[in-house]
N, C-alpha and C positions, 0 to 999 in steps of 0.2 A: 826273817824271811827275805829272800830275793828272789829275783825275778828271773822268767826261766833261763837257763844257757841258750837254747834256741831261739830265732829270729819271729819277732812277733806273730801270730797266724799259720806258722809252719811248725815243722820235725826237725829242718835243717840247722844244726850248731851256728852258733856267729862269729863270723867269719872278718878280718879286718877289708876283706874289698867290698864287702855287703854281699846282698842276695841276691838284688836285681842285676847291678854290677856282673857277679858272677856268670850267674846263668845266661845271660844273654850278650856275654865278651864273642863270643864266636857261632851266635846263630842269632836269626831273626825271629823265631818261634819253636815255641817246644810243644807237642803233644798233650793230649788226655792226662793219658797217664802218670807222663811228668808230672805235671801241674798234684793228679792226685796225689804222688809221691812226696811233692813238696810239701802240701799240705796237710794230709792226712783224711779225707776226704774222700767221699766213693762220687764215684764219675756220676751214680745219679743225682746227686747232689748239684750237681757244678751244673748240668744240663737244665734242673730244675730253674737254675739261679737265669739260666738262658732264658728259658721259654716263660719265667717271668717278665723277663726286660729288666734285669739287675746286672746284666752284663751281655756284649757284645759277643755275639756269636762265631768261633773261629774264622779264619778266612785259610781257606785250603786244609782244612783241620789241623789248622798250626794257630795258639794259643802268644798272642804278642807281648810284651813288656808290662805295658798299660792294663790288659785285662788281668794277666795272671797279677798285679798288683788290686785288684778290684777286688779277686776270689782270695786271696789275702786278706785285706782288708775285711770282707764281711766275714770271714772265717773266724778272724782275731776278734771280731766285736761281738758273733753271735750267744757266745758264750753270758752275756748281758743282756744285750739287747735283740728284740726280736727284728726278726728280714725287713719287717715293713718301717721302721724305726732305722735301721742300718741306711734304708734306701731315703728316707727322709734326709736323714745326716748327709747323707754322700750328695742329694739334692740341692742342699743347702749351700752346700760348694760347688758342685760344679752344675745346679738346673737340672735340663735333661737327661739321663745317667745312657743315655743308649750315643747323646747327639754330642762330641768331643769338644765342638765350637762354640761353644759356651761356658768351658771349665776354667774356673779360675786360679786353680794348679793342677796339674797332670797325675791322674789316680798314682802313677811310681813316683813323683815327686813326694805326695804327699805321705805314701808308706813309706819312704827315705827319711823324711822329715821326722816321723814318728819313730822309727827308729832308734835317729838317734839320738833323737832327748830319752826315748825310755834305757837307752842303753848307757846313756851319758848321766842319766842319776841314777844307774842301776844300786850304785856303791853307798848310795845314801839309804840310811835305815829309812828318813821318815820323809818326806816331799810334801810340805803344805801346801793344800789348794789355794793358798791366795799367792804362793810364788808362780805356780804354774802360769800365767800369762804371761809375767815377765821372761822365764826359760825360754817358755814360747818365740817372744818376741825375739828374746835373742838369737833363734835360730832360724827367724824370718828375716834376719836381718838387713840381707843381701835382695829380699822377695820384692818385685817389682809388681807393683796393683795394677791391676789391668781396666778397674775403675774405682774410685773414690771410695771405701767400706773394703771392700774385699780382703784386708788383709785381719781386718776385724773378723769378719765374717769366719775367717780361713782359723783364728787364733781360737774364735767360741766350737768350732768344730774339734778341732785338735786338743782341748781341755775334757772334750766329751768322750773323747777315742781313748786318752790317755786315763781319764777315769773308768772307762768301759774297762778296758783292759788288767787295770790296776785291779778291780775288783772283781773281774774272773779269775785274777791271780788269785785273791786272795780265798775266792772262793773255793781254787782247787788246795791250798794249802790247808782251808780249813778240811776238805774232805780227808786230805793226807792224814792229817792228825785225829780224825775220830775213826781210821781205820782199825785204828790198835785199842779201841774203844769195849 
């Protein structure tokens, strides 16, 4: 089994400039709809995630870098893990998820991040969870801590996500094969 051709949380193929890369090389914000396109996602959804306080409300109904990386992220994890659990995780890292100044990586940093470790062991059949922190780390490696733990903090989230994920994969391939059941 492997992991999808698409970029974690989206429809979109992967691509070598990435996602966020792409889409946001020649505009500062992209729309609703976009964002649902990317995703796969209906606009009630995304709004819901607003008027919760799990994400930043457009500014000029233009959808930034940072958020549409946020509706990503919970997108990719929902499939595991429930909204209030997603919003924990994401607390966990960056505190107040509505308040920027307190993030200890940039919600597109860290969908970057994840990435490209899940894409960079795509080719391995099997990834033990006791290598994952090490992967981790080597793809923090460059990550400047903005205080003392943080990048601890930043590696136990990214083991979570990466396990989130991993096992909604799996869960869709187990659905795959009991289709023909």
């Amino acid at each position: 089994m492997s992991l999808s051709s698409c970029f974690p949380g989206t429809i979109i193929p992967v691509s070598e400039m990435g996602l966020l890369n792409g889409i946001f090389l020649v505009t500062s914000g992209i729309t609703l709809s976009q964002v649902c396109e990317i995703t796969g996602l209906e606009n009630g959804t995304i709004q819901n995630w607003i008027k919760r306080g799990f994400v930043n409300p457009p500014v000029n109904r233009k959808y930034s870098r940072n958020q549409v990386a946020r509706i990503i992220l919970i997108n990719m994890l929902r499939d595991t893990f429930t909204i209030d659990r997603i919003a924990k995780l994401l607390s966990y890292i960056n505190g107040d998820l509505l308040d920027r100044s307190d993030d200890i990586m940039d919600d597109s940093d860290i969908y970057q991040c994840l990435c490209d470790i899940l894409i960079s062991v795509q080719q391995k059949e099997r990834i033990e969870t006791d290598s994952m922190p090490a992967i981790i780390n080597e793809q923090l490696k460059t990550y400047m801590e903005p205080y003392p733990g943080a990048k601890d903090r930043l590696n136990l989230a990214l083991q979570a996500m990466i396990c989130a994920y991993r096992s909604a994969t799996f869960k869709r391939y187990a659905n795959q094969l009991t289709e023909n059941i």
